[in-house]
Every structure is written in C-alpha cells, then in structure tokens.
C-alpha positions as CSV (number, residue, x, y, z in Angstrom):
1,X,-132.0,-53.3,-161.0
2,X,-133.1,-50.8,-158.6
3,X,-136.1,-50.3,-160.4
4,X,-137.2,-53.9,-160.4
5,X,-136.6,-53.9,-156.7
6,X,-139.3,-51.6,-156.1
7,X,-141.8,-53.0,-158.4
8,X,-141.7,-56.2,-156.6
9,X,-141.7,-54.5,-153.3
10,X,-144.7,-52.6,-154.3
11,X,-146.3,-56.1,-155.5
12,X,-146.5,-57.0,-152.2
13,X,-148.2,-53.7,-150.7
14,X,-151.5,-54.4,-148.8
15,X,-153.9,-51.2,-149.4
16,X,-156.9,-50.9,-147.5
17,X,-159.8,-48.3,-147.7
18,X,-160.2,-46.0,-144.4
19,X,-163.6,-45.3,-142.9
20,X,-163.0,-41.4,-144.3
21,X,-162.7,-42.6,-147.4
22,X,-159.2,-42.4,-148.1
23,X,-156.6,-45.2,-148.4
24,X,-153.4,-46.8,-146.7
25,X,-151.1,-48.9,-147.5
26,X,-147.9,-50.7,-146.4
27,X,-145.5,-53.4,-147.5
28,X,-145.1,-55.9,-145.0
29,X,-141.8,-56.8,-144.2
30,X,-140.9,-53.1,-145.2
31,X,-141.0,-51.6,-141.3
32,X,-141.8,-47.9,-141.8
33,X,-143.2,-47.9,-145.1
34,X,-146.5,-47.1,-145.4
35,X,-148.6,-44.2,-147.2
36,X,-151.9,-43.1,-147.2
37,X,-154.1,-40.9,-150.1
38,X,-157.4,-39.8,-151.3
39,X,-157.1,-41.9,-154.2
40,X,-155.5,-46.1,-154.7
41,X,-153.2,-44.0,-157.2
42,X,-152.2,-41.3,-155.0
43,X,-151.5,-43.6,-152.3
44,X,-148.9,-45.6,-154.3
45,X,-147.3,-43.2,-155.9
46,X,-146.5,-41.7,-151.8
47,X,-145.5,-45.2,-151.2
48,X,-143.2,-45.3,-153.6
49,X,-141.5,-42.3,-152.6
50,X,-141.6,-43.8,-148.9
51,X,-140.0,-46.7,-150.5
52,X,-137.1,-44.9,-152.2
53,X,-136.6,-43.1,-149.5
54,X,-135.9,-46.1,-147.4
55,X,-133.6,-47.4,-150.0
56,X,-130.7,-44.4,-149.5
C-alpha cells in the first residue's frame, strides 16, 4: 500500500530543467518535498527519499 502511495505521488511531480543544467522537482500539494540532480533520474530517485522521508 505504501508503495503505491508513492508511485502516485511521484505521478504528479513537476520537474523542470535549471539554467545550470541540472534539474528540480516537486510534487505539488506535498509542502517540503522537492529534490534537485544532475540527471531527470537522479533527481527522482532524491525525491523519493524526500518523499519517504515525509511519510514517517
């Protein structure tokens, strides 16, 4: 259950490429959780962390 949580969750993150190249991204609705990485993959896999994080 937990799990599907998340994946719906991060179905709704917004990323968005920065000027230096690197990426952000936050789920709206989900105040505080946001992530940003050199790579689309990095950067979700720190917002999933931020995400369970949230959860505990």
């Amino acid at each position: 259950m937990l799990l599907q949580y998340t994946q719906k969750a991060l179905e709704k993150a917004e990323y968005k490429k920065l000027d230096d190249g690197t990426w952000f991204a936050e789920i709206p609705g989900f105040e505080g959780v946001w992530a940003n990485g050199n790579t689309v993959e990095e950067c979700r896999t720190e917002l999933l962390e931020v995400l369970e994080e949230q959860e505990r």
